[in-house]
C-alpha positions in Angstrom: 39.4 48.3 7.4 37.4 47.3 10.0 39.0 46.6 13.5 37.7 46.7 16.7 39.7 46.0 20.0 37.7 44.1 22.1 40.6 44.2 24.9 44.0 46.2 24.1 47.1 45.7 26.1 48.2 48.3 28.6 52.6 47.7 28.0 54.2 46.8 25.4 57.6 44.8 24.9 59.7 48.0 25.2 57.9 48.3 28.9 60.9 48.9 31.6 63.6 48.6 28.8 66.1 51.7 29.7 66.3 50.4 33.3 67.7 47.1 31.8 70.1 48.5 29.1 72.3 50.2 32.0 72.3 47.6 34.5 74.0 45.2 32.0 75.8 47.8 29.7 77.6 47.9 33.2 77.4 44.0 34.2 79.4 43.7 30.8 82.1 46.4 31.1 83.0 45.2 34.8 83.4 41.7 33.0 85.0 42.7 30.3 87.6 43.8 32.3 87.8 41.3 35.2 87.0 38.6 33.2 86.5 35.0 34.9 87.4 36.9 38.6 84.7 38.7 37.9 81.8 36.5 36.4 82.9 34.0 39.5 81.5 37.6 41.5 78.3 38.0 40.1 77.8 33.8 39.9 78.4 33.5 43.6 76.2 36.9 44.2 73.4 36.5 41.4 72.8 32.3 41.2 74.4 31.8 44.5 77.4 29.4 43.1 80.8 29.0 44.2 81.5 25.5 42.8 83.4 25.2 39.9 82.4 27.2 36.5 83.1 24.6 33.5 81.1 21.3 33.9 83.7 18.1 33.8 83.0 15.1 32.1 82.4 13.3 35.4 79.9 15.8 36.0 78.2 15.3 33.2 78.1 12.1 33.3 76.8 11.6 37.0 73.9 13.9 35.8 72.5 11.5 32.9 72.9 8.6 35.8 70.0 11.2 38.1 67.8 11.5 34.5 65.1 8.8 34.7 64.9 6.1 31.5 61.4 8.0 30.7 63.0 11.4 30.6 66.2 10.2 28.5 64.2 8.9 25.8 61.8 12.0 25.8 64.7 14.2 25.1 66.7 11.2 22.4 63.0 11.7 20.7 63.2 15.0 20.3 66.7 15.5 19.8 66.0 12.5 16.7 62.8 15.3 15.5 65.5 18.7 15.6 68.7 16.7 13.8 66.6 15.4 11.0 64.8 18.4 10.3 68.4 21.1 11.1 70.1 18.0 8.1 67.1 18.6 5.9 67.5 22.1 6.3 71.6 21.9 5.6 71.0 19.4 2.8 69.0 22.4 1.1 72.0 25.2 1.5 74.3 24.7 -1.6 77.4 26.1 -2.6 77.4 27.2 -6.3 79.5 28.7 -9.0 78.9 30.1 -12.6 80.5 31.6 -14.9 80.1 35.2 -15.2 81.7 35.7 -18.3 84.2 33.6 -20.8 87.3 33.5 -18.1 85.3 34.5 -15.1 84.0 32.4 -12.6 82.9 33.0 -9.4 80.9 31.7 -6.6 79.7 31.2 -2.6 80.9 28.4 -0.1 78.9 28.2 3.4 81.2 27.8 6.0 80.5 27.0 9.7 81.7 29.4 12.1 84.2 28.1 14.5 82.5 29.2 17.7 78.6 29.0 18.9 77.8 30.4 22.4 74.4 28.4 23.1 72.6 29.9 26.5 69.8 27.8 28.2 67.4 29.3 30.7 66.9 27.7 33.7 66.1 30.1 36.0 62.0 29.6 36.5 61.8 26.7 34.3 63.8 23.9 33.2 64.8 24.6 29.2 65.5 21.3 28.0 64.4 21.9 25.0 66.1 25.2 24.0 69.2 23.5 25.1 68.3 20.4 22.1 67.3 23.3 19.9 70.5 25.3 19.9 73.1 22.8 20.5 71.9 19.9 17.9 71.4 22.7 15.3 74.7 24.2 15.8 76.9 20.7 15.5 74.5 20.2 12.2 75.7 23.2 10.5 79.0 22.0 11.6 80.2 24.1 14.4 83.7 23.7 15.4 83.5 24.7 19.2 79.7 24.7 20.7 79.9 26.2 23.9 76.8 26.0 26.1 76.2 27.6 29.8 73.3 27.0 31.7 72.4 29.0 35.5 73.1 26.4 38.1 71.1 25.9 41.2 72.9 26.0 44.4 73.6 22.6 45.7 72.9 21.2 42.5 74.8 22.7 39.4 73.0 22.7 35.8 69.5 21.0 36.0 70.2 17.2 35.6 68.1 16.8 32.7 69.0 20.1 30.6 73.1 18.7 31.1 72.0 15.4 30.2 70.6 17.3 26.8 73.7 19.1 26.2 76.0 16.0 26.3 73.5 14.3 24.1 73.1 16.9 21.4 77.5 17.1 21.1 77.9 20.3 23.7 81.7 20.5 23.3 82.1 22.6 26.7 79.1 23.5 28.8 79.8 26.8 31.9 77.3 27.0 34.8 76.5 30.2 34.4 73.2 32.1 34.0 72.4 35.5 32.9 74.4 38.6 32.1 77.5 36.8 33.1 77.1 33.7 31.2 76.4 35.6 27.5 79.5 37.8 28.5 82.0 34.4 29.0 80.3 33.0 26.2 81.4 36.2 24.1 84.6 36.8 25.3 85.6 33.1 25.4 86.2 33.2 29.0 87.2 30.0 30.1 87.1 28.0 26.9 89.8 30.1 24.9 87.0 29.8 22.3 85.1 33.5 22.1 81.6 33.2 20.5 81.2 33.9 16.5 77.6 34.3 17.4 75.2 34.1 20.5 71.9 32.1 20.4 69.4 31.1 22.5 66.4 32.6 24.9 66.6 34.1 27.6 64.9 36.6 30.1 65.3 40.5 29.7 68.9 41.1 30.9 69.9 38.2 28.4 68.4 39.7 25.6 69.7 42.9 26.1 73.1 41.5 26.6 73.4 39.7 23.3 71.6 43.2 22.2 74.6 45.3 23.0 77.2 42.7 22.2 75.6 42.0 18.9 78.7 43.5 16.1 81.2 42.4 18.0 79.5 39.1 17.8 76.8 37.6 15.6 73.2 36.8 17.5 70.6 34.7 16.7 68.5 37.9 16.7 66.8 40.5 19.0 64.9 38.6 21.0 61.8 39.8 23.7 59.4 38.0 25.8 57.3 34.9 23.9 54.5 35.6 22.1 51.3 34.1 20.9 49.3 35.0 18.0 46.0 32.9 17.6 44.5 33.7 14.3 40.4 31.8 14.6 37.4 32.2 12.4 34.0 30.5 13.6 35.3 27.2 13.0 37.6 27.3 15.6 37.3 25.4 19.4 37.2 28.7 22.0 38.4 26.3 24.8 41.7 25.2 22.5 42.2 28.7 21.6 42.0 29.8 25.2 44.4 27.2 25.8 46.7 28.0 23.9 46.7 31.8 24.7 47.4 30.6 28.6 49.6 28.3 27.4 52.3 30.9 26.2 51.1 33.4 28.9 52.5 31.1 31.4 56.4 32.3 30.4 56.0 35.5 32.3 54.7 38.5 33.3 55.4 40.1 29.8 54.8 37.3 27.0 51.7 39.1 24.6 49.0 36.8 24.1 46.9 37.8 20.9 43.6 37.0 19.2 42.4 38.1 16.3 39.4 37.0 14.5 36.5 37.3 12.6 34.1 35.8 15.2 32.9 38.3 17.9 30.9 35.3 19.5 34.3 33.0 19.5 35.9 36.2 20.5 33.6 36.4 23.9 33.6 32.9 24.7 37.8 32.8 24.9 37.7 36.1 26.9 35.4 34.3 29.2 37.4 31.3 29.6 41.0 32.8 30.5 40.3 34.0 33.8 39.3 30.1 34.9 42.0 28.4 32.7 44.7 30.7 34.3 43.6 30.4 37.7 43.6 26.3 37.5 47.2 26.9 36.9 49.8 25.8 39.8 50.9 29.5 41.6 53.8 30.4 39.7 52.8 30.0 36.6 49.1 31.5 37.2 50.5 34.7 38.8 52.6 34.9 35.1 49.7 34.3 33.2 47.5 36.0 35.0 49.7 39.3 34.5 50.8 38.7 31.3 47.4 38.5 30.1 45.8 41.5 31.9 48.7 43.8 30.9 49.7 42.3 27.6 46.6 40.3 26.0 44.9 41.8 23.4 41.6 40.5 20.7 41.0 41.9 17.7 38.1 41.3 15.7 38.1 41.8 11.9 35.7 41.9 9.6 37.5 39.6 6.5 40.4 37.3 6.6 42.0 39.7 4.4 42.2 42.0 6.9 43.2 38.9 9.7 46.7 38.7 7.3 47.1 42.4 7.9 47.0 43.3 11.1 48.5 39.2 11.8 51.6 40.8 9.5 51.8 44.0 11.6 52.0 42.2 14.4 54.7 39.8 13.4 54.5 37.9 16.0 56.9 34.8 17.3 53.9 31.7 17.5 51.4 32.2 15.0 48.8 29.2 15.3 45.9 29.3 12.9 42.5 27.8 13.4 40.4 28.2 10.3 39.0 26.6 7.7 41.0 26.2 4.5 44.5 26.2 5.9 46.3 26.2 2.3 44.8 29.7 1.4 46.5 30.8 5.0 49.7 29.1 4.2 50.2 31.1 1.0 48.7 34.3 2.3 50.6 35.2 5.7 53.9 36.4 5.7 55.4 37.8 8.9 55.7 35.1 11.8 58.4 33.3 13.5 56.9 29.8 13.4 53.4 29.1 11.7 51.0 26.4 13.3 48.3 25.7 11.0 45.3 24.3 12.3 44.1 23.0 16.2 45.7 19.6 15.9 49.4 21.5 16.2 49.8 24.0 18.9 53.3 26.1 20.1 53.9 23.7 22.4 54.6 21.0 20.2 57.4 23.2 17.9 58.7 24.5 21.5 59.6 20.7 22.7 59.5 18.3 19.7 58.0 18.2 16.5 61.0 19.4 14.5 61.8 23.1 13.3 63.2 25.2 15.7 61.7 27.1 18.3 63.9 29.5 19.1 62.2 32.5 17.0 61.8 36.3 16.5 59.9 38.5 18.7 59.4 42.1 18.9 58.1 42.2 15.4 61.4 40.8 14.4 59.7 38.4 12.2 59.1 41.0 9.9 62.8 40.5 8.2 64.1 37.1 10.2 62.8 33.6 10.8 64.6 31.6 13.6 67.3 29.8 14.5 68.0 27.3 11.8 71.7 25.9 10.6 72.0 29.1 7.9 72.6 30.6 11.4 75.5 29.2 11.4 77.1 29.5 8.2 78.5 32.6 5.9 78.1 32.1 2.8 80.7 33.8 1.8 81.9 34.3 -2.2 85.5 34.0 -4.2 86.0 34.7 -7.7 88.9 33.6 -10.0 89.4 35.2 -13.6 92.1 34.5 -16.3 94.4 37.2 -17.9 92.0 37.1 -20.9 89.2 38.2 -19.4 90.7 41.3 -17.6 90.6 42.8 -21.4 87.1 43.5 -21.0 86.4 43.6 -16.6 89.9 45.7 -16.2 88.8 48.4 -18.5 85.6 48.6 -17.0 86.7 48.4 -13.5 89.2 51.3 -14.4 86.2 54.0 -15.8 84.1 53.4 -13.4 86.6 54.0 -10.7 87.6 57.3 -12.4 84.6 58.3 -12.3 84.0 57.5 -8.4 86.8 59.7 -8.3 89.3 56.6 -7.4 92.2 56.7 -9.1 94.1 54.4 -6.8 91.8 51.5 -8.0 91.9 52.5 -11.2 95.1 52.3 -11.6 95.0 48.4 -10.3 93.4 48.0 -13.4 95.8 49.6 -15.4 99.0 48.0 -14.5 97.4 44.7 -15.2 96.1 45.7 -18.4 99.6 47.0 -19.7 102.0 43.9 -18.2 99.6 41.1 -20.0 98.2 43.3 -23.1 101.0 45.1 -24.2 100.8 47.7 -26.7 97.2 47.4 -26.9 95.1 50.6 -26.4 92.3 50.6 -24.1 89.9 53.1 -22.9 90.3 53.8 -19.4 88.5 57.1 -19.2 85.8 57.7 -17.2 83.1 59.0 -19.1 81.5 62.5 -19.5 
């Protein structure tokens, strides 16, 4: 195979982790016992909030009157994009039943879980979106209790426009809280009564690593890291949309990978060219992220085939995957590991993150090698039953019983047996195991 690294990254997502892991193994323990005493500490020490911790309805309400016209039917547009595609995806997930045997039938139901804990960031940015992704997507599936917290702003409470989005999208109850704090009420269903079947949503490091450690004791949307970008381009591709794109995720923080690989080495040089000016025309904040994430965690890779673009894009397994190339069907059917695909320069990331449709709320950390993202089979357990008449336990009961002698299980065997001999009897079976 022939790779070369044009520029390699110097960290990695597991950069700093360990420090992490104890700060909120400890942030959770203290909560776990204190409970809302305690997440009322670290809100008024952390997000600098002593107002009250559950949103009311007249909250809520006096936040959608502060949401200008333009902005409500930004997010009723997108909201209209994520419902119709989360139904499309429910309409899809069936229950089903066959007959195994004459007498045995058996089968799987999906069924909602009773209580979502949705977190949306708003720390550095205002998430409206990940609060339309995770909240429309759960009431879809059919979510009992949705439960969504959100880190307040001193003064202010939950960002006008991301509350407006919750009420919207069917939030049943919705906690200012950020952080550590907020994922550990959400779990323990600390003020709601309602503790979380499963946890989704993004969030920075000390989030992720909090749903990490709960995750067992509750479900999770799945172990997420910083964003990441993967830009697949041959020599067909635009080097100023590609570069684009790249800054475009880079923005998120100081640790979001940015990733090129391609077949071009002179595409490959123009985009490494361009990023230094595209990030700096940035306003500060986001420059400074960019700027670090893409010096620490950027890499290109140039490859010699598309062959070998599929292979190292599937090692990565990255969150984003955009793809500028010619014949976009033979990528389609050829790449495998990605959170969200984007195929060809007329979609980008930042379309999925906000409004096109499927979720984007996805793997990182190479996570997308056995997940996709949030979607409404999130949501559900499919979950099976079975029901069997007295006339088929002739043949599963006798079965059921040698096999469990031969596991060594006589107590299961013998739940066999007594069935067999109070609806067959006098009949002789062998219930031996064999030798």
């Amino acid at each position: 195979m022939t790779i070369e690294y044009l520029k390699r990254a110097t960290k990695t997502a597991a950069t700093d982790e360990a420090d992490v892991r104890a700060i909120v193994q400890e942030m959770l323990s203290e909560i776990e016992a204190g409970g809302e005493e305690k997440v009322a500490e670290y809100a008024a020490k952390l997000d600098k909030w002593e107002d009250e911790i559950v949103v009311s309805a007249e909250d809520r309400a006096a936040a959608a009157a502060k949401v200008p016209q333009k902005l409500k039917d930004d997010i009723a547009f997108s909201h209209d994009k994520v419902r119709r595609f989360a139904e499309a995806q429910r309409a899809a997930i069936r229950d089903t039943e066959i007959e195994l045997a004459p007498g045995l039938v058996a089968g799987h139901r999906n069924i909602p879980m009773m209580a979502a804990g949705c977190y949306v960031p708003g720390g550095r940015y205002n998430h409206v979106a990940s609060a339309i992704m995770s909240v429309t997507t759960a009431k879809v599936a059919g979510v009992d209790n949705v439960i969504a917290c959100s880190p307040p702003r001193p003064g202010i409470g939950v960002n006008p426009g991301v509350l407006y989005a919750l009420d919207l999208c069917g939030a049943d109850t919705v906690l200012a809280l950020g952080g550590v704090q907020g994922i550990a009420a959400l779990a323990f269903g600390l003020y709601t009564g309602h503790p979380a079947d499963i946890l989704v949503g993004p969030g920075n490091q000390f989030v992720a690593e909090a749903k990490r450690i709960l995750y067992g004791r509750v479900g999770i949307d799945m172990f997420a890291g910083p964003s990441e970008i993967l830009v697949i381009a041959d020599e067909t591709a635009d080097p100023e949309i590609v570069a684009a794109d790249l800054v475009g995720q880079a923005e998120h923080g100081y640790n979001s990978p940015a990733w090129l690989i391609t077949t071009s080495r002179d595409l490959a040089e123009k985009v490494m060219e361009m990023m230094p000016a595209l990030i700096a025309d940035l306003p500060e904040v986001n420059a400074k992220n960019a700027e670090a994430a893409w010096d620490s965690y950027g890499e290109v890779v140039l490859v010699g085939s598309r062959e070998e673009a599929v292979k190292v894009s599937d090692d990565y397994a990255s969150e984003h995957l955009e793809v500028h190339c010619a014949d976009l069907d033979w990528w389609l059917a050829h790449l495998r590991n990605y959170g969200s695909l984007f195929l060809g320069e007329e979609t980008t990331v930042a379309f999925g993150d906000k409004t096109s449709g499927p979720n984007h709320i996805l793997p990182t950390k190479g996570a997308a090698r056995y997940t996709g993202g949030l979607s409404v089979g999130k949501f559900l357990k499919t979950v099976t039953w079975q029901r069997m008449s007295r006339e088929a336990n002739r043949e599963i009961g006798a079965v059921a019983a040698r096999i469990s002698r031969l596991e060594g299980m006589e107590g299961h065997a013998r739940t066999s047996d007594i069935r067999l001999a109070k609806w067959f009897p006098g009949e002789n079976f062998d219930l031996d195991a064999a030798e």
